[in-house]
N, C-alpha and C positions, 0 to 999 in steps of 0.2 A: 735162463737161470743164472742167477749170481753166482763166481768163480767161488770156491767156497772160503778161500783166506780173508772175503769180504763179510762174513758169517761176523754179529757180534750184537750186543746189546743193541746199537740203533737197525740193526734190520730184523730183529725180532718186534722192535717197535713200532716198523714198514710195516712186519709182516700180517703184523693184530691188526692196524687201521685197516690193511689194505682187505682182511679180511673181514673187520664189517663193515667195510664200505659196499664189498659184495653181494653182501648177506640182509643190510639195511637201508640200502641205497647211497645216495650222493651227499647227503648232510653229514658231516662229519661224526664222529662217536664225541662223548663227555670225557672228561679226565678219569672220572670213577669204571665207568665201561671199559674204557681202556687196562687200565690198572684191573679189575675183574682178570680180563681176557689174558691180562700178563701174569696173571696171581701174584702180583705185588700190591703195598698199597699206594692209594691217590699219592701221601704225603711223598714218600719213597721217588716218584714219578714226579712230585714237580722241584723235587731235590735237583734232581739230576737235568730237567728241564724245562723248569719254570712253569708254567702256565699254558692249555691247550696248544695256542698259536705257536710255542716252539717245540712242540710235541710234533705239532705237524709240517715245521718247518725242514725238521731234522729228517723226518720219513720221509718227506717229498726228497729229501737230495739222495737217499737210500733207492726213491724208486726211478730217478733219474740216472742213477749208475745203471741200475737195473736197462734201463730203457734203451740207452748209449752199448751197453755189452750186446743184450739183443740186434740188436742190427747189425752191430759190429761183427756179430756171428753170422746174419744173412748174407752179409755182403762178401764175407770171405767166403763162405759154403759158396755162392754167386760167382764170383772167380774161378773156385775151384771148375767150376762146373760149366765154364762160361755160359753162364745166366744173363741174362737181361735185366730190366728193372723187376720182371715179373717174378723175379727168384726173391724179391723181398717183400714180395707178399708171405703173410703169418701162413703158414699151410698145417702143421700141428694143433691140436689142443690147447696143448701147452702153450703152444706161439697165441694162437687167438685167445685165450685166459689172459696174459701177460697184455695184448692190447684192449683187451675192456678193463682190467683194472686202470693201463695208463688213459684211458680217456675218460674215467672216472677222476682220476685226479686232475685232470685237466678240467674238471667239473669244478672241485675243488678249488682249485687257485681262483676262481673268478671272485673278485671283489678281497684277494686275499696276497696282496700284491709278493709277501714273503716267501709263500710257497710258487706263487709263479715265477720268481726267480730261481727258485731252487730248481723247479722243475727245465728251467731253459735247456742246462748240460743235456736233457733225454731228447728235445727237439735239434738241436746244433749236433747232435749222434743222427738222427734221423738224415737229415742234409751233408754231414758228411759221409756217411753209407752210401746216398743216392750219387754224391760227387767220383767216389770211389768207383763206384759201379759202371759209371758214364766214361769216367777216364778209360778202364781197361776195353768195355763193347765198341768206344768209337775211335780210340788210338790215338790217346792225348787230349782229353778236351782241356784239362789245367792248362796248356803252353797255349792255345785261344786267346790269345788277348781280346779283351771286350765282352764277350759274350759268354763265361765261363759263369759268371754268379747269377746272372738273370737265368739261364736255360738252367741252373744246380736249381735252382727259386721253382721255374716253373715243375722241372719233372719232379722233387717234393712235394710241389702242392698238389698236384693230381696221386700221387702214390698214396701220400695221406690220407685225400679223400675218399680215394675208394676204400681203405679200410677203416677209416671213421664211418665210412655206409655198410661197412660190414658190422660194424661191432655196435652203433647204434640201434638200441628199441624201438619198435615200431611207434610214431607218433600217436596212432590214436589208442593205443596199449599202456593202462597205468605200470607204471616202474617194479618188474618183481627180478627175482635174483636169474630166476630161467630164463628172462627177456634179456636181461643186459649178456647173457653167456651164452645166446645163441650165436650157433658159428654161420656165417653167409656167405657163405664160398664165393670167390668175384667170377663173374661167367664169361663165358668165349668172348662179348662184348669186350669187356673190362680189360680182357689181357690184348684183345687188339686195339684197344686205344691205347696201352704205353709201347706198344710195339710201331705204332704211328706217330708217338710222340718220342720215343729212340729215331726213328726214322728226319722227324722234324729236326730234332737236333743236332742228327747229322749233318742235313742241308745246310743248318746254318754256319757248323764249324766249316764245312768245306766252303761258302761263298768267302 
């Protein structure tokens, strides 16, 4: 959840898309839909920002803070708690709602180079979280010379993926709102591969 001083017209405008993106699938909403769901009108809405694509420009950096805070909050509760990587797994509702919205919009950027930029700030939060987390479980990976960005690269890409395979619809299941908001807990497997892959990247800081 966004801190709430961040509260303000462009994340009420986050928070309409993100909510029929939920409710309608991955094609974005109309200017008029939008404007609807805001009870304002269309005109009113492209006053203040132009035309769909900066509607959705301006949301995506709205949900990209959102994305960056989230983690930022796993990774400090992770500390507190000295956690592993598997402390930044979404374990809430809340938490796994928050990542199928973000990998809806990650839907959305494709082919829409504005909002992929926007949305970068939520994935560069994701990797500095896991950098974070790595430093304090292995006792310095930052002072590593060489090997600090590749092993930050790898244990992202697998954190990611396991909850991109959580929050993903099943393939042969057309797209409904219950499908993309089921929760898939990652199972015993899943948390013993980032605990073999903490281990991995032990070895390699200590060689």
């Amino acid at each position: 959840m966004r801190p709430l001083h961040l509260y303000g017209r462009d994340s009420d405008l986050s928070d309409t898309i993100s909510g029929l993106l939920a409710q309608e699938g991955p094609e974005p909403p109309s200017q008029r839909r939008i404007a609807a769901r805001l009870r304002t009108s269309p005109g009113t809405l492209a006053h203040e920002y132009g035309n769909r694509a900066g509607m959705l420009r301006r949301a995506a950096v709205v949900v990209a803070g959102d994305h960056d805070h989230d983690w930022y909050e796993r990774a400090r509760l992770a500390a507190d708690r000295g956690g592993g990587l598997a402390a930044l797994l979404p374990r809430t509702s809340e938490e796994w709602q928050h990542e199928v919205t973000w990998r809806t919009w990650c839907t959305v950027a494709v082919g829409r180079p504005a909002v992929a930029m926007a949305l970068a700030a939520g994935h560069i939060g994701e990797r500095r979280a896991v950098g974070g987390v790595l430093d304090i479980r292995l006792g310095g990976l930052e002072e590593t010379a060489g090997h600090h960005a590749a092993l930050v690269d790898l244990a992202t890409a697998a954190l990611v993926g396991l909850i991109t395979r959580g929050t993903a619809p099943d393939v042969d299941t057309p797209w409904s709102p219950a499908g993309a908001a089921g929760q898939r807990l990652p199972g015993a497997e899943h948390l013993s591969l980032l605990a073999r892959l903490e281990e991995q990247v032990r070895a390699e800081v200590a060689s």
